[in-house]
BADRENMI-136362 format. One record per residue: residue in one letter; x, y, z of N, C-alpha, C, O in turn. Coordinates in steps of 0.05 Angstrom, whole numbers, plus 5000, padded with zeros to 4 digits. Layout:
N
AXYZXYZXYZXYZ
...
***
This chain:
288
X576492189340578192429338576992629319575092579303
X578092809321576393069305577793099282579992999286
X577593209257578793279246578293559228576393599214
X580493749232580793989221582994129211585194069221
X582894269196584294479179585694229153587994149152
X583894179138584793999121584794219100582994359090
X588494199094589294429080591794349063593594319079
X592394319042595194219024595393989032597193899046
X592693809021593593469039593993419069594893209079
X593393559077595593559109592193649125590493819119
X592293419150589493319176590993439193593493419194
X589093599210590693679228588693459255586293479260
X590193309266587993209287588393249317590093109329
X586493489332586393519356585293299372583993119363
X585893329398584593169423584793359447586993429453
X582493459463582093519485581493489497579193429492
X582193489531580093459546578693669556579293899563
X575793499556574193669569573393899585572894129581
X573593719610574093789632575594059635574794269644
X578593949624579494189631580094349611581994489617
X579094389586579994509561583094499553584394639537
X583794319566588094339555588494129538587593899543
X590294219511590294069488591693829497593993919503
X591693589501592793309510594993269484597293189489
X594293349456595893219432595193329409592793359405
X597093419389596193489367598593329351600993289355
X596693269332598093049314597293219274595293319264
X599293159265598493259234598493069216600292909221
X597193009198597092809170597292969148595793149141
X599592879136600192959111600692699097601892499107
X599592729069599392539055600792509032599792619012
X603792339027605792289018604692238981604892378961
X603591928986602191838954600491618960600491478980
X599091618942596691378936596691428903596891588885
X596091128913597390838894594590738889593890548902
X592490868868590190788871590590498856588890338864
X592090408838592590228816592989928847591689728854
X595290058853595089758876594789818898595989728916
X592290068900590789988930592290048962591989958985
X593790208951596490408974596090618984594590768972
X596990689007596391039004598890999031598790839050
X601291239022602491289045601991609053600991789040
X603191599082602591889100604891909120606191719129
X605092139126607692239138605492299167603692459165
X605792179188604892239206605692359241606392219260
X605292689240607892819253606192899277603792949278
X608392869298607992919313605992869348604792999365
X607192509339605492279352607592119367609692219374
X606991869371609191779386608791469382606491409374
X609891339383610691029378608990869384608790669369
X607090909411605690819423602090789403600590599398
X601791139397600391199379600290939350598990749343
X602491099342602590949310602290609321600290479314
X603990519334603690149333600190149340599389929330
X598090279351595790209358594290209338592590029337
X594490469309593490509294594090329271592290249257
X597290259267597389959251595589759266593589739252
X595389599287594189379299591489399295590389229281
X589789629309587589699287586189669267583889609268
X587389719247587189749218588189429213587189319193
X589489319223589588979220588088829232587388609222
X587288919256585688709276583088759278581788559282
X581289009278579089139275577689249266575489309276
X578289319242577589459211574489189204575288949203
X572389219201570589009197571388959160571989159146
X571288749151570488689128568188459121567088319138
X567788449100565688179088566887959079568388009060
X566787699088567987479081566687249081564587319093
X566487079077564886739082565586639093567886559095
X562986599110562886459137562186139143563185969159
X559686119120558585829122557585739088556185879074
X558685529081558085389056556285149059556484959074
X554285199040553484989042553384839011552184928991
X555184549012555384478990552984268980552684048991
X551284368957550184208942550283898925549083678926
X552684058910554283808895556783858892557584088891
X558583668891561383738882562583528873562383338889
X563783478855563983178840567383298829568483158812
X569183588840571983608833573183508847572183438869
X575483478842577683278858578483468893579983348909
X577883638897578083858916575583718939573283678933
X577083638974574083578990572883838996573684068991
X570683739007568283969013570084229031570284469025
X571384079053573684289069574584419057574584639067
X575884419027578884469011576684789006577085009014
X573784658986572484818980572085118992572785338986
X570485009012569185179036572485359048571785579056
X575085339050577085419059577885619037578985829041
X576985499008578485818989576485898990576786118981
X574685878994571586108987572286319004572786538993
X572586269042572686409055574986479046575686579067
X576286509035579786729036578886869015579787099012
X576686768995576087048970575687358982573987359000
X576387548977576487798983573187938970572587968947
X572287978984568788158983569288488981570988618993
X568188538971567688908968565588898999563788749008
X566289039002565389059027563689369038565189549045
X560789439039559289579046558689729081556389749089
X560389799092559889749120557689909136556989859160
X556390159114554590249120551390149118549290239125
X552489859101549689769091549489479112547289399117
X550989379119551689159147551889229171552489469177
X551489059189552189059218553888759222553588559208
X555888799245557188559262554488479270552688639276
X554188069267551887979271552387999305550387919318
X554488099322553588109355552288309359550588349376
X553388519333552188849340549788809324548989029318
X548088619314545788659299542888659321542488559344
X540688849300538188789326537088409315534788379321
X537988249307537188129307538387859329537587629336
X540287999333541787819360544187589351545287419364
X544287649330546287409322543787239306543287429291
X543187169303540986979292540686919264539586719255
X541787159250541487229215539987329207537687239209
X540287539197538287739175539687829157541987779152
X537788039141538888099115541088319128543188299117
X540988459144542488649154544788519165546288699173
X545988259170548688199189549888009168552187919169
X547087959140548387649125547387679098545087739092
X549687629079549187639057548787289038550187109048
X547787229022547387009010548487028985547587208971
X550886818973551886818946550886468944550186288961
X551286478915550586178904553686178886555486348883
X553285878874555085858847554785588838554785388853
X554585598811553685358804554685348774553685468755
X557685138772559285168753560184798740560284608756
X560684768717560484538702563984538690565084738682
X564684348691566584288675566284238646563984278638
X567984168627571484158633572084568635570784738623
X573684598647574884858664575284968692575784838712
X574885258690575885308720572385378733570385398719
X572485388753570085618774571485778791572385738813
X571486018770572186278784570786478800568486548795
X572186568820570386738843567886918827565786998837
X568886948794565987118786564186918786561887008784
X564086688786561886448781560086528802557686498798
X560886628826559586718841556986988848557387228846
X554786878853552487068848551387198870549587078881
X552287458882551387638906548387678899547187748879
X547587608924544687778920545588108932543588238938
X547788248935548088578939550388598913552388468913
X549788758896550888828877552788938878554088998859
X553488998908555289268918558288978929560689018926
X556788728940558088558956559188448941558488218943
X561288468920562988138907565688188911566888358923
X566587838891568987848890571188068883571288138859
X572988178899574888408888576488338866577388498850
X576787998865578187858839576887748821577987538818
X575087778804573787638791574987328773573587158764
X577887328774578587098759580686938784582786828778
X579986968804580786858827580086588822577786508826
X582786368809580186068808579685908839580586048857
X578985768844576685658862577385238856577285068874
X577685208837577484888838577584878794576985058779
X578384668787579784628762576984368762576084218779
X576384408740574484168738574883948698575984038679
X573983768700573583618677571083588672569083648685
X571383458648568683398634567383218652568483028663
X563883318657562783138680562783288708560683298721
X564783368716565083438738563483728740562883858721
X562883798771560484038772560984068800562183908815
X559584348810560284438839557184638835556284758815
X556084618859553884748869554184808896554884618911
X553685108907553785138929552285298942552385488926
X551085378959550285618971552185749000552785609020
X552986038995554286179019553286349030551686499018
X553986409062553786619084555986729085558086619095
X555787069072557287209083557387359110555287419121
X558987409118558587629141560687799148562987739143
X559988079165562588209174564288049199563187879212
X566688109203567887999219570588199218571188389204
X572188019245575588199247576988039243576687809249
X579388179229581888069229583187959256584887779258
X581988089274583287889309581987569305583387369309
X579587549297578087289294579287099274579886869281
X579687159255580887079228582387189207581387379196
X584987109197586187299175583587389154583187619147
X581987199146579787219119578787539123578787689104
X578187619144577487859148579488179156578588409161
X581488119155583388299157583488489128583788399106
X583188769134582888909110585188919091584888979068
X588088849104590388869085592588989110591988989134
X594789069099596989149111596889369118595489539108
X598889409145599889749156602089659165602589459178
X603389839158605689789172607190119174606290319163
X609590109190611190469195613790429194614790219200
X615490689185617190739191618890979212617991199208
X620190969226620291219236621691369210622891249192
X621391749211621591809189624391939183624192149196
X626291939173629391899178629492219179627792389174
X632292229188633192549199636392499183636892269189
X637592559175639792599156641192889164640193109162
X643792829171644693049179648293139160650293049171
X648493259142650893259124652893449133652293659122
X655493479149656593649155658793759138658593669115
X660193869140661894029103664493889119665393889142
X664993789095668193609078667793369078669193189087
X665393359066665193089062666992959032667093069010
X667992769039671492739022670092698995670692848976
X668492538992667292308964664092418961662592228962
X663192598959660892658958658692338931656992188939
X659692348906659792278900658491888905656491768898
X661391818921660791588933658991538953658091308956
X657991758969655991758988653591658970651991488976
X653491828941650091908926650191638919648191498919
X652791538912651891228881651890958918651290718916
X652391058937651490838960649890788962649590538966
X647790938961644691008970643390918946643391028924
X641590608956639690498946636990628929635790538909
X636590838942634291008939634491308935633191478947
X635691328922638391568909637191818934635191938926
X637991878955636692078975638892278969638392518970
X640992198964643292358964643492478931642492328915
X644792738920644492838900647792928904648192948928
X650092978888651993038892653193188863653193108840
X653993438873655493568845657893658850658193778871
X658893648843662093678844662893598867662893348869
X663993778893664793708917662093738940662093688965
X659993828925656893898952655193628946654293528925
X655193578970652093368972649993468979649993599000
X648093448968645193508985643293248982643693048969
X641093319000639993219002637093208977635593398976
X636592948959633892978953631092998965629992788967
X629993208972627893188978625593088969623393138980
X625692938949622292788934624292508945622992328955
X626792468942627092218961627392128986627391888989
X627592309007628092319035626492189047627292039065
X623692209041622491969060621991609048620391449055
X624191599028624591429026627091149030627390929021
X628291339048630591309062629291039080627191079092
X630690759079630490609103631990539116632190299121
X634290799131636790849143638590499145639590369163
X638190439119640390199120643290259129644490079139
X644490509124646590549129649190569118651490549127
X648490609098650290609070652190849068654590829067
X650791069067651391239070653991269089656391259084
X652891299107654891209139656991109136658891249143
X657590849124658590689114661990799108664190719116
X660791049084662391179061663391319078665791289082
X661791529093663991709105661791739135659591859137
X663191609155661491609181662691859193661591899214
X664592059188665092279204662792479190661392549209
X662092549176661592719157658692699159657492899165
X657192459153653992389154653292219178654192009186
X650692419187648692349219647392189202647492229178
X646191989212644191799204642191799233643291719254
X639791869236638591829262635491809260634991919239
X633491739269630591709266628891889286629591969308
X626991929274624792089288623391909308622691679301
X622992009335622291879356618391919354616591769362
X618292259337614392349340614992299315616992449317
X615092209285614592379272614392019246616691939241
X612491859234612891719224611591759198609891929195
X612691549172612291409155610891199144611891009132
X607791229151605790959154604990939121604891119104
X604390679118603990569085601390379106601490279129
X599090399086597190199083597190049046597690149024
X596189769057595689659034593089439036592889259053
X591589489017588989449016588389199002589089218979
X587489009007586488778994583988668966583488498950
X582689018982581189048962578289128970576589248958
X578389028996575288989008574689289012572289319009
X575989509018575489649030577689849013578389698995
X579090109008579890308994581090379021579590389040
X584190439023585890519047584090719056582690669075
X584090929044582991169056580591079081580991109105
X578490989071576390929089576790719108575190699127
X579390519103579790369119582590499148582990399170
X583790709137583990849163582791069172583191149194
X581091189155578191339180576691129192575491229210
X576290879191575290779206576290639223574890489236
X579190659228581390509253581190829265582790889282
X579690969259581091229277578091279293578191379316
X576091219283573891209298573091009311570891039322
X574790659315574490519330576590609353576390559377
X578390749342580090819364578590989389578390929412
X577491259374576091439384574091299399574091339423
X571791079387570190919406571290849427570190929447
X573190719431574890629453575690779475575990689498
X575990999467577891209484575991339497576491459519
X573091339482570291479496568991279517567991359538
X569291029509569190859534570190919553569291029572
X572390839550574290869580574391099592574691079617
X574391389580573191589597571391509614571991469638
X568391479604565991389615565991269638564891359659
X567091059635568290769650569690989678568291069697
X572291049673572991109696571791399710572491469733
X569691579689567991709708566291559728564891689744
***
């Protein structure tokens, strides 16, 4: 998909066809907040349709590539943890993840086979009495590590020791959770409608979980820095159902990503929007 007039936060993203120059969809992104601290970013996304948004969450869960561990090979291990237990938290440790510096080993020129380009190599080699934490771990790409550095791994005693060597690689969240970049999820984006005499203004504002409602004397209005934070529970309604619409936007949603670490929301939905776009350039092709 293209993107233009990036102007007050707000993507404007066209789609046309070709062929016949007629606009198929115009969709806008505007960008609500990011949460650089925990790895969030929400967006008000107008002017799309249900079908849209559920593809672009599934996406961003199922096909987003990240870096994860694939194959362990254990040296020594003398902790109370079997070789399986081992090799099973390694792969769930979360990788910083480079995607311009990797290939998927199916999409690599080396055919699947391994190279430096589809596979990365970590070691670790840690002694008791204590923990071996994911920093114990030694990337040969400086760019590739743990997102948790005190992520522990196995509890050891005096005597006890773990040596290992690992294969990282890219992969999808369809294949395995280990590789899923983090959460998406939507809301549709609420529509609130207040008609005059409303009896308890008051009782409407102190209903509302997420204070959307503002009330002074006998007028209610609406807060606007809280409105899209409305998750039409119905509270409102509740208080005075003649008086307040409660209803949802059918084009118009409330998408939150949340990031695990491997990857920074932002770049992990430009890149659900250009697997999307890959896709959609196929199947043109295809059915020309």
């Amino acid at each position: 998909m293209q993107e233009e007039g990036r102007q007050k936060g707000k993507t404007s993203i066209n789609r046309k066809n070709q062929a016949e120059g007629a606009e198929r969809f115009k969709m806008e992104v505007e960008l609500i907040e990011q949460n650089k601290k925990q790895n969030r970013i929400t967006f008000l996304l107008k002017d799309s349709n249900p079908a849209f948004a559920n593809m672009l969450r599934k996406t961003i869960i199922d096909e987003v590539p990240t870096m994860a561990i694939e194959e362990v090979e254990l040296r020594k291990n003398s902790s109370v943890l079997y070789d399986e237990i081992v090799a099973h938290r390694l792969g769930l440790v979360p990788l910083t993840t480079d995607l311009k510096a990797y290939n998927m080993p199916s999409e690599c020129t080396c055919k699947g086979e391994g190279c430096s380009k589809c596979e990365l190599q970590l070691s670790l080699k840690a002694k008791g009495p204590g923990y071996a934490y994911a920093s114990d771990m030694k990337s040969k790409d400086p760019k590739v590590v743990p997102v948790y550095p005190k992520m522990p791994i196995v509890k050891m005693i005096k005597g006890q020791a773990l040596e290992l060597e690992a294969t990282a690689v890219l992969g999808r969240g369809m294949d395995h959770a280990k590789w899923s970049p983090g959460l998406a999820f939507y809301k549709y984006k609420p529509e609130i409608e207040i008609k005059k005499g409303v009896e308890d203004p008051k009782a409407v504002a102190d209903a509302c979980p997420v204070d959307v409602f503002s009330a002074k004397g006998k007028e209610l209005t609406i807060n606007k820095d809280n409105l899209l934070k409305c998750h039409l529970c119905g509270a409102c309604t509740d208080v005075d159902p003649k008086n307040i619409k409660l209803n949802e936007s059918d084009k118009d949603f409330v998408f939150t990503v949340e990031s695990w670490g491997q990857l920074p929301p932002r770049e992990i939905v430009s890149k659900a929007v250009e697997i999307i776009q890959k896709k959609c350039d196929e199947a043109v092709s295809l059915i020309k």
